[in-house]
C-alpha positions as CSV (number, residue, x, y, z in Angstrom):
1,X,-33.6,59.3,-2.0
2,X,-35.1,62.2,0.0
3,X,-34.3,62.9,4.0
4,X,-38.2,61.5,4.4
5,X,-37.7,58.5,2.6
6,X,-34.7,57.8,5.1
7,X,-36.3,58.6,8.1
8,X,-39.4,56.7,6.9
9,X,-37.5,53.3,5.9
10,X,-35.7,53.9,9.3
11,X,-32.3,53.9,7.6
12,X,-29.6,56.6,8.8
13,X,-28.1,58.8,6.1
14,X,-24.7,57.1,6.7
15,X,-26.0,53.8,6.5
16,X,-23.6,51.3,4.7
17,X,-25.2,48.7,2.4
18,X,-23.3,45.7,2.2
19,X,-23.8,45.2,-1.1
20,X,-21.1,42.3,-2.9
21,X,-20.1,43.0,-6.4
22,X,-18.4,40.3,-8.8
23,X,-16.3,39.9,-11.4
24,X,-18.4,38.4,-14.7
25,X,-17.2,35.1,-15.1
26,X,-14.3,34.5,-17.3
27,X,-14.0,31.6,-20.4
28,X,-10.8,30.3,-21.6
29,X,-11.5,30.3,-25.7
30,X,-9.5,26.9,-27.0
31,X,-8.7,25.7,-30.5
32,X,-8.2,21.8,-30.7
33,X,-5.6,20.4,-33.5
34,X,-7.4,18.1,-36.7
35,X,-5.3,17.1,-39.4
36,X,-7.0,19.3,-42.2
37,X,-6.9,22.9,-41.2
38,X,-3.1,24.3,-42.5
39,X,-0.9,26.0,-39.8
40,X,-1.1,29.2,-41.9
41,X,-4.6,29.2,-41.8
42,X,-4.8,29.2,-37.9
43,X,-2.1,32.3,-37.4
44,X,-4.6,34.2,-39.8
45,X,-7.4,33.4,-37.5
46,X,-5.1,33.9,-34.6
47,X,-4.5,37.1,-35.9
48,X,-7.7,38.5,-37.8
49,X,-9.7,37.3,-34.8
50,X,-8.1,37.5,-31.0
51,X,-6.0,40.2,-32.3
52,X,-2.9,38.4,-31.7
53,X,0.7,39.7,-33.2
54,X,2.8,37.5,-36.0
55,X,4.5,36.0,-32.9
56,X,1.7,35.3,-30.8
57,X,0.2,33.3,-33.0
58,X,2.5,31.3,-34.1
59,X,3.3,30.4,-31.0
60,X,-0.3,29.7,-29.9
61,X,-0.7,27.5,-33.3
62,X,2.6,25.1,-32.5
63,X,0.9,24.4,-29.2
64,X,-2.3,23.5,-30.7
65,X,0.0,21.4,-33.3
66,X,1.9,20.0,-30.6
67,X,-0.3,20.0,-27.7
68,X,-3.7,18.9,-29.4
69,X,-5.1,21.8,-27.7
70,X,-4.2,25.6,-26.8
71,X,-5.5,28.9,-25.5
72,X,-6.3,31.7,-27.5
73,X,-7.4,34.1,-24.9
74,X,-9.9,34.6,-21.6
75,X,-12.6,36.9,-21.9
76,X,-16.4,37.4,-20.6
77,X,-18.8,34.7,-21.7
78,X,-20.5,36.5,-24.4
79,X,-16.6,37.9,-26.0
80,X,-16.1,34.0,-25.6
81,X,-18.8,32.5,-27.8
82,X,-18.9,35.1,-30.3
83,X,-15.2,34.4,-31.0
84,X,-15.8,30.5,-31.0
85,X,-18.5,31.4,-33.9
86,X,-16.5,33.5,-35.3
87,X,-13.9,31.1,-35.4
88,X,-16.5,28.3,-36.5
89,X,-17.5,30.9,-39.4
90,X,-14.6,31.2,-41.1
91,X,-13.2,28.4,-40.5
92,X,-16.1,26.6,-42.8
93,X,-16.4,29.2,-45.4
94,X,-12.4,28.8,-46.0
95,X,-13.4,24.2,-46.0
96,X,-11.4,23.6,-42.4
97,X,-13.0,22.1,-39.8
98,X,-11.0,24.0,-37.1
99,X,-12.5,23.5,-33.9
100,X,-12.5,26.2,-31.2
101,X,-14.2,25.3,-28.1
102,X,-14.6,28.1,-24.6
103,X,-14.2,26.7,-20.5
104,X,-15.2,28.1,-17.3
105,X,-11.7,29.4,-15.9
């Protein structure tokens, strides 16, 4: 913006703009417990999918076993339903019917 342009819109050159930035929202990305899908089969997704280590998965599959329900990770809305499909995806080409589900934090 040219010195006219300020003078013109009768702003100063040190004018502040109170303008309020926010985070993007964040989604908690779940996978629910059935009695189908094998343990094994959630660590691999655990792993090939929210890049989760050997240990971090399991640990994130016994909650799901033992919980019903279980956190994989919180990302941006659209990092949130691509992994849910993702999840969805492979889950049916491999014949599970793992759930995943995402939440507003």
């Amino acid at each position: 913006m040219s010195m006219g342009t300020r003078a013109a819109s009768g702003s100063r050159p040190d004018a502040h703009t109170d303008l309020e930035l926010h985070e993007p929202r964040r989604y908690r990305v779940l996978l629910h417990n059935d009695d189908y899908t094998t343990m094994e089969f959630v660590v691999e997704v655990l792993i090939s999918i929210f890049r989760k280590n050997l240990e971090e998965a399991t640990a994130i599959m016994l909650a799901v076993h033992e919980r019903g329900l279980a956190t994989c990770g919180v990302y941006t809305e659209e990092m949130a339903e691509t992994m849910v499909s993702q999840v969805h995806d492979t889950a049916r080409k491999a014949g599970f019917p793992l759930r995943c589900s995402m939440e507003e934090e």
